[in-house]
C-alpha positions in Angstrom: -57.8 -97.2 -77.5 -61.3 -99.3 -77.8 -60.6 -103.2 -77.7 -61.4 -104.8 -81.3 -63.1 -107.7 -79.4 -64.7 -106.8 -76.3 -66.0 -110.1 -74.8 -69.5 -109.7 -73.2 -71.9 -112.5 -71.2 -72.9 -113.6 -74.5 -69.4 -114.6 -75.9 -66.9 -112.7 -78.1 -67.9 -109.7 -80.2 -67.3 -108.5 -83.6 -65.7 -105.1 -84.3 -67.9 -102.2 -84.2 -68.7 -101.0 -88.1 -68.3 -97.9 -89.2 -70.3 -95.6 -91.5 -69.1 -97.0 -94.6 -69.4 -100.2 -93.4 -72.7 -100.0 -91.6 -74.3 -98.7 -95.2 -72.6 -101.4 -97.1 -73.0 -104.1 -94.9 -76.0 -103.5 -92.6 -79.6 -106.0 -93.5 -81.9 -102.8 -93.5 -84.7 -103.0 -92.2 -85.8 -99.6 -92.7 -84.0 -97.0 -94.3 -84.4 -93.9 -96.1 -82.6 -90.8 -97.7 -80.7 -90.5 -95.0 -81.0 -93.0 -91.8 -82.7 -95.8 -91.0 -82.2 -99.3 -88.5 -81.1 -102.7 -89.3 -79.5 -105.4 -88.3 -75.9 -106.7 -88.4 -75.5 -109.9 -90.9 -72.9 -111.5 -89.1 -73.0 -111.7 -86.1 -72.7 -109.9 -82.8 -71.3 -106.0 -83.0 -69.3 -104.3 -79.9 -71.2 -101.4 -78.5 -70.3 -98.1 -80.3 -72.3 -94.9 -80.1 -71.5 -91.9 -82.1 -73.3 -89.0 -82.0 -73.2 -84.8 -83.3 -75.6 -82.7 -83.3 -74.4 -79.2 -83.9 -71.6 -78.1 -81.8 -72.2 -81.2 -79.4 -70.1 -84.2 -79.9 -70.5 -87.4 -77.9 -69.0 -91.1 -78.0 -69.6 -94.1 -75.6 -68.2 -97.8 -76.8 -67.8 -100.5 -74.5 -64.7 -102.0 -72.7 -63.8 -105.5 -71.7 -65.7 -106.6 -68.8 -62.4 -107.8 -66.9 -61.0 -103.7 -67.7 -60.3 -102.2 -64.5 -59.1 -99.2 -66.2 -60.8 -95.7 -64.8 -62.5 -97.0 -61.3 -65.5 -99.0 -61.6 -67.4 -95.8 -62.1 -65.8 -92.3 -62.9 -66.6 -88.9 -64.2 -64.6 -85.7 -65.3 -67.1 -83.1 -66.0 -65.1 -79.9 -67.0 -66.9 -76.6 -67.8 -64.9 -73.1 -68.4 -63.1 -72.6 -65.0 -64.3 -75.3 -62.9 -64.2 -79.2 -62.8 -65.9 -81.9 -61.3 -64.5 -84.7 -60.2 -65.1 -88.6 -58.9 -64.1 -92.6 -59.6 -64.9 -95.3 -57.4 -63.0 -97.0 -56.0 -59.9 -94.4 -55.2 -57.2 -95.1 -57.1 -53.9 -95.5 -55.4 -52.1 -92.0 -55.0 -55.3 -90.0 -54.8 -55.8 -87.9 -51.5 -58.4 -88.7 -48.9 -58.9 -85.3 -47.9 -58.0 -81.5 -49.7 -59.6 -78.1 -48.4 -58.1 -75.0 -50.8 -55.7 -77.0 -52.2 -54.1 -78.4 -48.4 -54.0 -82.6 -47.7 -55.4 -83.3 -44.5 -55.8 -86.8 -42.7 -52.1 -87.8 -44.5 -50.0 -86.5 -47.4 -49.9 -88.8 -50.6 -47.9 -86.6 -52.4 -45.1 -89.2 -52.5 -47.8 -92.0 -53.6 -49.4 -89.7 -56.1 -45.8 -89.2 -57.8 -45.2 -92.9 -58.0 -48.5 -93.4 -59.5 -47.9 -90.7 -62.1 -44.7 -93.1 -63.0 -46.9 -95.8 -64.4 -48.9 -95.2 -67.3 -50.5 -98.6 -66.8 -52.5 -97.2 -63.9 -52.6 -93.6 -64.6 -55.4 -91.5 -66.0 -53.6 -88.4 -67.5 -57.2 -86.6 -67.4 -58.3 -87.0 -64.0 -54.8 -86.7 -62.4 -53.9 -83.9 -63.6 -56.6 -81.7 -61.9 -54.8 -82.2 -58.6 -52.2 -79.9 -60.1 -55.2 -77.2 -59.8 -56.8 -75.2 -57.1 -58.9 -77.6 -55.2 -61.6 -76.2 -53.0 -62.3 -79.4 -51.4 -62.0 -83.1 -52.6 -63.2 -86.1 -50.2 -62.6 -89.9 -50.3 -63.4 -90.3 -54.1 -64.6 -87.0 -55.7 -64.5 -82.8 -55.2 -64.2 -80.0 -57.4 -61.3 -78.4 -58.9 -60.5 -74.3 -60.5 -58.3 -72.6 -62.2 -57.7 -68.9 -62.0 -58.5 -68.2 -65.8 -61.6 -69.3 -67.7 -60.7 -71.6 -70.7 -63.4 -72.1 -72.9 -63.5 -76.3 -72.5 -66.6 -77.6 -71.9 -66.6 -81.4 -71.8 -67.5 -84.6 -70.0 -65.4 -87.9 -69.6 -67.7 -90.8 -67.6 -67.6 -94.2 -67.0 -70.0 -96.8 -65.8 -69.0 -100.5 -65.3 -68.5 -101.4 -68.7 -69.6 -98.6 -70.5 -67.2 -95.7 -71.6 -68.6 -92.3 -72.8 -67.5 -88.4 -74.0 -69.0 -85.4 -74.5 -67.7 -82.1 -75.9 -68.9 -78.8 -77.0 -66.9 -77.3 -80.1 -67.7 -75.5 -83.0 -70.0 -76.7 -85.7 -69.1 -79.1 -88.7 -70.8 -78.1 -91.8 -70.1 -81.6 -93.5 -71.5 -83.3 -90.1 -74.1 -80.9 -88.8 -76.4 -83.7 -87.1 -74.9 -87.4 -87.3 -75.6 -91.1 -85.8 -74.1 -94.1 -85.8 -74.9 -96.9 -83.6 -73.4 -100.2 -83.1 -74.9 -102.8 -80.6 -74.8 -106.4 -81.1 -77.3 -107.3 -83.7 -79.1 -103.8 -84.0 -77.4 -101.0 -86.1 -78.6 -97.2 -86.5 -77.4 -94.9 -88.9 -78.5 -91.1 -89.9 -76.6 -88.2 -91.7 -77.9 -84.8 -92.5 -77.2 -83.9 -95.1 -76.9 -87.2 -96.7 -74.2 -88.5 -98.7 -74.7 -90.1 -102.3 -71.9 -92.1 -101.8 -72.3 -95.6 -99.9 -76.1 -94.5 -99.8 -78.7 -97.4 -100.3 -81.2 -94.5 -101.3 -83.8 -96.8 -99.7 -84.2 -100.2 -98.3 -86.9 -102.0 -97.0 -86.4 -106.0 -95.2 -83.1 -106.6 -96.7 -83.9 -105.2 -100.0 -81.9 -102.1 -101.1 -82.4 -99.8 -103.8 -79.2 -99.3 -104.7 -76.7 -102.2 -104.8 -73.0 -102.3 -103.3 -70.4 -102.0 -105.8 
């Protein structure tokens, strides 16, 4: 779940808005039809990034700088048949070493059981491709299969603070091509095609055409 108030090194921030709020609330600077950049009115936003365009989906929000949740940096990167795999540091209950699916320097099959007992410290995602053929896995990161091809095609990553997916799925016609951005003062928004409702129509410096109801 995203944190409400993620703190950052410039204090506590506000939630991130969404689209109906962003269009009601937002000081354009610039907008038209259907996007356009401004600026939050008060105060400082969490970052939230949300993005389609077509059959691609992708999301990336921040998380609390003391979160230790998913390594320091991660990545599931899954594609038909085949994933790939890595998080720094190794987590407790992960193996050192796997060559076609075999532990070497050490079994932590017993460690990798325990960790699976506590959801605090588990990530469902990434642990569960151990459960798969693995051609070969070292110290924080390898490659896993399975025998038939699924379809999935989709990214999980992490980077210090920032959090991000990625998935390919079939096209929305209601949300063909979509953005919303959040980050601290600066907001972005664009929809195609553009909805009449909540729509400013267009605003210039804090002036809107259309008023809030």
């Amino acid at each position: 779940a995203r944190p409400a108030k993620p703190s950052s090194c410039c204090g506590e921030l506000g939630r991130a808005w969404d689209n109906k709020e962003t269009l009601d609330e937002a000081q354009w600077l610039l907008y038209c039809c259907c996007g356009g950049c401004g600026l939050s009115r008060d105060g400082l936003r969490a970052y939230d990034f949300r993005c389609i365009a077509c059959c691609i989906s992708h999301t990336s929000y921040g998380e609390e700088l003391s979160s230790k949740k998913y390594g320091v940096c991660s990545c599931v990167q899954r594609c038909s048949c085949c994933s790939l795999l890595g998080i720094y540091p190794r987590s407790h209950g992960h193996p050192v070493c796997m060559v076609c699916s075999h532990e070497l320097c050490g079994s932590h099959l017993h460690d990798r059981n325990l960790a699976k007992s506590r959801p605090s410290q588990s990530w469902p995602e990434f642990d569960s491709n151990f459960d798969m053929w693995i051609p070969c896995y070292m110290g924080c990161c390898g490659v896993t299969g399975t025998p038939t091809c699924c379809g999935d095609c989709s990214s999980v990553n992490k980077c210090l603070t920032c959090f991000g997916t990625c998935k390919l799925g079939p096209p929305s016609l209601e949300n063909w091509c979509y953005l919303l951005l959040n980050c601290y003062l600066v907001l972005l928004q664009c929809r195609c095609r553009p909805r009449i409702a909540d729509n400013p129509i267009c605003a210039c410096c804090g002036w809107r055409y259309r008023k809030v109801s």
